[in-house]
C-alpha positions in Angstrom: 130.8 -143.5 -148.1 132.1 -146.0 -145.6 134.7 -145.4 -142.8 136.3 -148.3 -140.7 139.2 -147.6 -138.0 141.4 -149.3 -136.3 143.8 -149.1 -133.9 146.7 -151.7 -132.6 149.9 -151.3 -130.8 152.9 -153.1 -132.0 156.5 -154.3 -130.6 158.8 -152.8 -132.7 160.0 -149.1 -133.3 157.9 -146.8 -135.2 160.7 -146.2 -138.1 160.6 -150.3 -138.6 156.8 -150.1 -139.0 156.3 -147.2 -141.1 159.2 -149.3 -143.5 156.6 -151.8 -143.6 153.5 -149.9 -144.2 154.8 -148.5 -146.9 156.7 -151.5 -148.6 153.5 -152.3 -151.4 155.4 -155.7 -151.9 154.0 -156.2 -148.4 149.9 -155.6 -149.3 149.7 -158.8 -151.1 150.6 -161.0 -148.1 148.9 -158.8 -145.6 145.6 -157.7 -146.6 142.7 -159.8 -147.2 141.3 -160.0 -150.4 144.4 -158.5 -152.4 144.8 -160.9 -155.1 147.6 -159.2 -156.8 150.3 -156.1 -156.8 152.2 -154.9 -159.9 154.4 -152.1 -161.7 156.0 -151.6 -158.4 158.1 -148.1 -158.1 161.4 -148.5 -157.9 163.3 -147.7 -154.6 161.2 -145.6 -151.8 157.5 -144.8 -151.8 157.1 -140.8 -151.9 154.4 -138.7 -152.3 153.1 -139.3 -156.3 154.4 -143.1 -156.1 151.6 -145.4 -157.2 151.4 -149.0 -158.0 148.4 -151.6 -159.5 146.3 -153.8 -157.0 143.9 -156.2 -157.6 141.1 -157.1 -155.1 138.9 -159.6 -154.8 135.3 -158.6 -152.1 132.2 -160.9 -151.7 132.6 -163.2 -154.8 133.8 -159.9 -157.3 137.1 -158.9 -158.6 137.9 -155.2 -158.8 141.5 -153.3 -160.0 142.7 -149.9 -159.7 145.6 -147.5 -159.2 147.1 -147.0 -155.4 148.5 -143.7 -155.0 150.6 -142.0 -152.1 149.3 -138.6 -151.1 151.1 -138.0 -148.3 154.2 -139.1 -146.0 155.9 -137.9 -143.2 158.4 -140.7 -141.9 157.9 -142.3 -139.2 154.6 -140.6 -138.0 152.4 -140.6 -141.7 151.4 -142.5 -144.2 148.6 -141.3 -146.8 147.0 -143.2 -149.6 144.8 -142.9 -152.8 142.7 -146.2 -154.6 141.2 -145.4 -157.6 139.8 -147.7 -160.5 137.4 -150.5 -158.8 136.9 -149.1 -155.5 137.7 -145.2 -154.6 139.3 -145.0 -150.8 141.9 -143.8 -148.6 144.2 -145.5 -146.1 145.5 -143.0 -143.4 148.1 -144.7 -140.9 148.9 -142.6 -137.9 152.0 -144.0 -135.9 152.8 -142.9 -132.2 156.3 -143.9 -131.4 156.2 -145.4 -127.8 160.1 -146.4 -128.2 160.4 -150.1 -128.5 156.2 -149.9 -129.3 154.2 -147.9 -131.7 150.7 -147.2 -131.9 149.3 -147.9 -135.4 146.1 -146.3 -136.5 144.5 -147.1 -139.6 141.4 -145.2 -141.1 139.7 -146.4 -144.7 137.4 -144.2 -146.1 135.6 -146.0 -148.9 133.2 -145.8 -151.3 131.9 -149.4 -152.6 131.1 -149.8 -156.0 127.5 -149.9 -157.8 128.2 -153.4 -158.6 128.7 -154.4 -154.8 126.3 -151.7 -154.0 123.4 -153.8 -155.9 124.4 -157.2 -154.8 124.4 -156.3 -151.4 123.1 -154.1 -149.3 125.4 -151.4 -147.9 124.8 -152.7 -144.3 126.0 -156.5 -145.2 129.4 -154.8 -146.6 130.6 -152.4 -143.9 130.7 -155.0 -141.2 132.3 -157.3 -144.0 135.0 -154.7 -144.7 135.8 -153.9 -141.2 136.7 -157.5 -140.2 139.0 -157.6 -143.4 140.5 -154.8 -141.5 140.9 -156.2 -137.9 142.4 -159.1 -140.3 144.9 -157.2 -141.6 146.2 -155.1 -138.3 146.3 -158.3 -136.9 148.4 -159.8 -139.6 150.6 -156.6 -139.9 151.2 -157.3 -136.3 151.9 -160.7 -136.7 154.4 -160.3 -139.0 156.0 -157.1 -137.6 156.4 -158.7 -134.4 157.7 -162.2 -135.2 161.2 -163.0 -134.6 163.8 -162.9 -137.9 165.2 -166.0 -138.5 168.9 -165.3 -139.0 170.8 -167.2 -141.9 173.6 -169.9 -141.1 
């Protein structure tokens, strides 16, 4: 088992980041290596929503089942991968007002197929700067300013 954390703070209220974190149209663009989303729920993520992702790590493409385990708006959001690679994504949000302090923790377990292909120490430190990656990109695009419509 593998755990990576990070933590970031970001301009912009905690409720408009948790609406993010929780939008899985959103992983797609965000996160490294996600290749593709699909059956999206329809309207809100709640606990027991779930969605398909497809991922691609160190030259191999794995898919699976994302499941929500847990929310409590704007302070929580829990998550469940199963299929291709078995984690789970724990955000912890501190609302500072106009900031909020995102934590993310991954607990994962890599698959025998990465597992034999590389060593475990050559895919921790790969996996952890796919996760600076994405904080950084959630950031990013949290943070950047709308462009209105004329």
């Amino acid at each position: 088992m593998a755990d990576i954390r990070k933590t970031i703070s970001i301009h912009a209220p905690a409720i408009r980041v948790f609406s993010m974190i929780t939008d899985p149209a959103l992983i797609s663009p965000l996160i490294p290596g996600v290749t593709n989303i699909s059956d999206l729920p329809v309207g809100r993520m709640k606990r027991g929503s779930g969605f398909s992702w497809q991922y691609q790590l160190l030259g191999l493409s794995f898919h699976g089942l994302w499941v929500v385990s847990e929310l409590a708006e704007p302070t929580l959001y829990r998550s469940n991968t199963t299929g291709g690679i078995e984690s789970q994504w724990t955000y912890s949000l501190t609302d500072r007002g106009q900031d909020t302090d995102i934590t993310l923790e991954i607990q994962f377990q890599p698959p025998e197929s990465l597992i034999k292909r590389y060593a475990l120490s050559l895919i921790e430190p790969h996996a952890d700067k796919l996760a600076e990656a994405y904080m950084a990109s959630l950031k990013q695009f949290i943070e950047s300013p709308v462009i209105k419509k004329q």
